[in-house]
N, C-alpha and C positions, 0 to 999 in steps of 0.2 A: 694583860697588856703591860702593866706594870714591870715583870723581869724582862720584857722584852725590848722596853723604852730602855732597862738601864744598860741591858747587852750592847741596845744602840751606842750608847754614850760611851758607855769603855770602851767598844772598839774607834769610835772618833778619836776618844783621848788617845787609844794607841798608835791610831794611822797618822796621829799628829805630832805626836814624841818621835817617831820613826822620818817623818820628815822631816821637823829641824834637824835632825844630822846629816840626814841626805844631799849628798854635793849635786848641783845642778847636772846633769849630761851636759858633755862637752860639744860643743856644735862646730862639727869639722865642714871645714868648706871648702870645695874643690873646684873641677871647672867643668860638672856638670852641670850646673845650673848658674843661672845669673840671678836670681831671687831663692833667699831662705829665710821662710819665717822663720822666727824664735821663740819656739814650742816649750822649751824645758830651764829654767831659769830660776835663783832664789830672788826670794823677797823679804823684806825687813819692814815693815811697819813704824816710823818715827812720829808716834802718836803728837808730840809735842813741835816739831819737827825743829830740832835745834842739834841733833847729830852733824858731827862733818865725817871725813870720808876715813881720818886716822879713827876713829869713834867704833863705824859701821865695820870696819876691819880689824880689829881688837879682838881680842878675847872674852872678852867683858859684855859684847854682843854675839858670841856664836849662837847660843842660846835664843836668840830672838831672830834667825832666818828661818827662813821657813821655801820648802819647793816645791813649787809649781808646774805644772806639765798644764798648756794651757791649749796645746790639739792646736783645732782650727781658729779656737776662738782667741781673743785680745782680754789680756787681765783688765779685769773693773774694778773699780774703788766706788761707785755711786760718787756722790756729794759728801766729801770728807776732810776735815781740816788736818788731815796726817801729811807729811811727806811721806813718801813713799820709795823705798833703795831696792831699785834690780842688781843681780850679779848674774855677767854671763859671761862665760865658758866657753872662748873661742880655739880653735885649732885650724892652722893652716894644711892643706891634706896637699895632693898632688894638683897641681893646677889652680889650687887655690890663693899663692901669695898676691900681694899688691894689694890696690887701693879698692876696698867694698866702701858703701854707703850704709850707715845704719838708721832707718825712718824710724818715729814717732808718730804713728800717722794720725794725729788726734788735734786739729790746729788750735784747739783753741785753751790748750795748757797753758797757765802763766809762766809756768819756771821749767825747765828742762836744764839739767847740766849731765854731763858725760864725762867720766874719770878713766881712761885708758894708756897706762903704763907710763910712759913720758909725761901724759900730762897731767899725771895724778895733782900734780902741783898749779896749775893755772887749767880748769876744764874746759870742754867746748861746750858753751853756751847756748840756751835757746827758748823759746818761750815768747807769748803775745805779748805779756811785758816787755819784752826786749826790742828797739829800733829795729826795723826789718834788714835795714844796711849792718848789722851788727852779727846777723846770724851767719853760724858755719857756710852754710848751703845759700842761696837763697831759691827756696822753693817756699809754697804753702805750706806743706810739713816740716817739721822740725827734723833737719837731716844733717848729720854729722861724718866727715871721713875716718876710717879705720884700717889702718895698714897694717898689714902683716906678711914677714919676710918667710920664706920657705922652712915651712917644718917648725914656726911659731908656735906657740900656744900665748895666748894673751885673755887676760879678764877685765870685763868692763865694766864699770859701775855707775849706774846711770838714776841720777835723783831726778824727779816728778812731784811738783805739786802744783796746785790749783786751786780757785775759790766754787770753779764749777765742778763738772762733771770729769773725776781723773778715769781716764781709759787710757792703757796703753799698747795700742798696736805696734810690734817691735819687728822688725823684717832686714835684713841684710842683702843689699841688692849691689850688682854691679852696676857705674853709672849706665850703659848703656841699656842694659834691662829697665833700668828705673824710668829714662829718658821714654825708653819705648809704652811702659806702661802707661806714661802720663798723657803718651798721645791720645789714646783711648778715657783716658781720665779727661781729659781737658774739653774733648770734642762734647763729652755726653752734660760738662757744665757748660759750656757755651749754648747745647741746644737749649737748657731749665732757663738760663739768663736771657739765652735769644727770644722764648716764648712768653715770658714777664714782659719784657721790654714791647715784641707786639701786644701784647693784652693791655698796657698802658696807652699806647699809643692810638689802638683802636677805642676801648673807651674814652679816651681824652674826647676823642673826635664826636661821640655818640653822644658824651655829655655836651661838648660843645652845640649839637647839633638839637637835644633835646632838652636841656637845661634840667635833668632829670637830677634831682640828690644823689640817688643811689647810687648813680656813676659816681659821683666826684666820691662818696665812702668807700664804693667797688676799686678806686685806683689810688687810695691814702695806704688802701689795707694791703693791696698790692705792692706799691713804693715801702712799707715799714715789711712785709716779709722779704722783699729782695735785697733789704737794707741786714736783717737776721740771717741769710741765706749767703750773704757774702761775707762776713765775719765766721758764720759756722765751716765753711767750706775752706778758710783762710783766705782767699783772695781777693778780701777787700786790706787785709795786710799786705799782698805783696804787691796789687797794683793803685790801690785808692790811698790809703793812708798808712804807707808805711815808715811816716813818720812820729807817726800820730800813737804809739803804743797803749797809752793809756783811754785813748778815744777805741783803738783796735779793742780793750781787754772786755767794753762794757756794749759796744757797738750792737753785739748780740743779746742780752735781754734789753737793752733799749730797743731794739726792731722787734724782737719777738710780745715783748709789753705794749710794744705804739700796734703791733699788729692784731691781737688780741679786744685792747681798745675799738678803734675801727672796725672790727668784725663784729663785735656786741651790739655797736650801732645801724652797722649792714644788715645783720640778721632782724633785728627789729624792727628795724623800717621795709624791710623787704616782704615779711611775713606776717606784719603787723599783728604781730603777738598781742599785744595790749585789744585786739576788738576779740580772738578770738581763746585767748588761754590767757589770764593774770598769772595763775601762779606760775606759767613757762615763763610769762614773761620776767617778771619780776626777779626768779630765779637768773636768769639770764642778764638781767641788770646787775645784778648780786657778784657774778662774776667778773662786770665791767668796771665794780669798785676793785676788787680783787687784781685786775690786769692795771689799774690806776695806781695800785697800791705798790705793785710790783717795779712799775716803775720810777716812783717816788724812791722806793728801798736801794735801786739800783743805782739810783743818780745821787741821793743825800746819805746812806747809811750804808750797804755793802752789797757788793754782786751777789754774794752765799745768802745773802734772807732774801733778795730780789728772784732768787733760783727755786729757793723752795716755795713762797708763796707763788712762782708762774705755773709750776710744774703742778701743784693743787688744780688751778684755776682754768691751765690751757685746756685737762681731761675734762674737766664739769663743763666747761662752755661747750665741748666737742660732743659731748653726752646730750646738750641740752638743746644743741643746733639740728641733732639726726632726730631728737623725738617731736622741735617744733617743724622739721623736713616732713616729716613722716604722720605730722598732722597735716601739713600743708597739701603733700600729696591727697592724700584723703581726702578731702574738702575740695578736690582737685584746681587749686590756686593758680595764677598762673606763671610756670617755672619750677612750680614744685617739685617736678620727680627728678630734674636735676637739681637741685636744692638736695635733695635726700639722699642723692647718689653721692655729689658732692663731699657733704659733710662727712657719711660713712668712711668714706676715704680718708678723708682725713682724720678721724678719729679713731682709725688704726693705726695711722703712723703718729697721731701724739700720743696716744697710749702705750707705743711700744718704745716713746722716747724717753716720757715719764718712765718707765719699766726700766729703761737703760739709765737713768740716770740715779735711779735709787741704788741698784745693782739687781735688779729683780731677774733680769735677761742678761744672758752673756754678750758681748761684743765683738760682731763681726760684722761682715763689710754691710749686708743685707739692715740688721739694727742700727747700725748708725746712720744708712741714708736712710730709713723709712720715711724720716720726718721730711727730707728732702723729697725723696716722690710722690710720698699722699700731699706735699702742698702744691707740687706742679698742676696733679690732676687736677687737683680741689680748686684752684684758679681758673685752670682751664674750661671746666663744669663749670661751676659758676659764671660765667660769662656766658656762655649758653644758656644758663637759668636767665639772667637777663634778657637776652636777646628775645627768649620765649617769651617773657613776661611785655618786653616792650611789643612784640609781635602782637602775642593776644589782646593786651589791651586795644592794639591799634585795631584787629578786625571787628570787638566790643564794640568801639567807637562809632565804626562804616556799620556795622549792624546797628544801631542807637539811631544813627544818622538819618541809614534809609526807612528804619520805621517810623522817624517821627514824620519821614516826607512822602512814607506812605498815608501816614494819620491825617498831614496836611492835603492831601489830595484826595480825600477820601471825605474829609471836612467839605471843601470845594464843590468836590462833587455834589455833597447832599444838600449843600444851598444852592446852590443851581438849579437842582430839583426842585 
């Protein structure tokens, strides 16, 4: 095994010396499409990130690009304190000149700048640090104009950094294609927001109606992931607080830490772990200092330690919710098999968010919303686990009811006799 580990390695080092000299492919664009991802690009690594753009274009730097051919998927960084410099290769082809868009479709990067020809010297700007009135574009993505006259070539340089998770999805759209896609973008977040907003509203009322706990923790946990959900999707920047940048940058482990919180205490009370498993339980509390912890870290000390102890914390509790699900079922509880359905769901889309955010998974459109659609289900399920739960209890009850008035009549009877 031994000569064949080191075959592996000399050929990595060779396939890596061959690509720092490799000029990125040049991405000619024309007017047969209105959308071009950006497949083939260098990258620079500014571990310390204190590079400017006279730096990264130097000589002194060739040596440290490196190129990427990135297919279908979006370069990932995991959680990294580097800046991060793309170089891309444009070329105007036949039908190609005029004004493209170029996205960053990742909303929740702090810094985006864009260096392209003219404005190598003042860039266009972008990023949730940044007032939402201040960006290029305004959209939820970070989108910047890029012209080019007929039979151009132009290179663009575009820096990325962040305290969370850097991904960057890079795509060249014409405004009207972009326009068009977001129709279909936009309809499918309004239905995830439309459905939160009924599941609060219906349980407001059911707790109103039953004074039940569960509900009022069923709708904190729902308000703090719809509060996560719109910072991750960006559109709590462009239409709730986009003034707010610094409130926008942390918006998201504050709702994802207040959401985790309240679920530790939902799943507890719901399944009352403590009469039938300590150590789930316990474990499970274990997590809810963890999700406490995370948002301490986030609000007094920094988003980057608030990120990695969530990202620890969110996989364990989702781990620890499908096996007390799945005891629940068993014991046939009531509510449990949606409880078990529930969780599972959603413990594939935090697993594969944790996975995206370390860089374990590549990034494409499918892994970045996981977390987005395993929590809609997982909402939605869950609300049916209640409903079941309050259902059976309530027929327990009329069966309680009538046997004790069968007991009492029966009593009756035999003094009578």
């Amino acid at each position: 095994m031994k000569p064949i580990s080191a075959l592996r390695r000399a050929a990595g080092v060779l396939l890596a010396l061959l690509s720092l000299a490799a000029p990125a492919a040049t991405l000619s664009l024309d007017g047969s499409s209105g959308e071009r991802p950006v497949q083939s690009l260098r990258v620079l690594v500014d571990s310390e990130g204190t590079l400017g753009l006279a730096e990264v274009k130097g000589p002194a730097a060739d040596a440290r690009w490196q190129r990427v051919d990135t297919g279908r998927q979006a370069a990932n960084f995991g959680l990294t304190t580097a800046a991060v410099w793309f170089e891309i290769a444009l070329a105007a082809g036949p039908g190609g000149e005029g004004r493209w868009l170029l996205t960053v479709a990742f909303p929740t990067l702090d810094r985006v700048d864009v260096y392209a020809g003219e404005r190598e010297s003042a860039p266009l700007a972008g990023g949730d640090l940044l007032p939402f009135a201040l960006r290029a574009t305004p959209h939820r993505h970070h989108v910047f104009p890029v012209d080019l006259a007929p039979g151009e070539a132009k290179t663009l340089y575009v820096r990325l950094q962040s305290e969370g998770n850097l991904t960057a999805p890079l795509t060249l759209w014409r405004a009207e294609a972009l326009w068009a896609s977001d129709h279909g973008t936009y309809a499918a977040l309004g239905l995830y927001f439309g459905i939160l907003a009924a599941l609060l509203l219906y349980n407001g009322l059911m707790f109103l109606s039953l004074r039940d706990p569960l509900y009022l923790l069923y709708i904190v946990f729902v308000a703090a992931m719809g509060l996560a959900q719109l910072a991750n999707t960006g559109l709590g920047n462009e239409f709730l607080w986009p003034g707010s940048p610094r409130w926008g940058n942390d918006a998201m482990m504050i709702g994802m830490s207040a959401t985790g919180l309240f679920a530790v205490l939902f799943v507890r009370r719901f399944l009352a772990m403590a009469n039938h498993s300590r150590a789930i339980d316990r474990a499970i509390l274990g997590t809810g200092v963890l999700f406490a912890t995370a948002l301490v870290l986030t609000v007094a000390v920094s988003y980057r330690w608030g990120a990695y102890v969530i990202n620890a914390a969110a996989f364990s509790f989702a781990l620890l919710a499908v096996a007390g699900g799945a005891r629940s079922a068993w014991l046939r509880q009531p509510g449990g098999g949606y409880f078990l359905l529930a969780w599972t769901v959603l413990l594939a889309g935090t697993g594969l968010l944790a996975a995206l955010n370390v860089g374990l998974v590549p990034s494409n459109g499918f892994t970045r919303n996981a977390f987005l659609f395993g929590s809609g289900f997982e909402m939605l399920l869950l609300s049916f686990a209640l409903a079941s739960r309050v259902d059976q209890l309530r027929r327990e009850r009329e069966r309680s009811a009538s046997e004790a008035l069968e007991a009492k009549q029966s009593l009756v009877i035999s003094l009578q006799e």
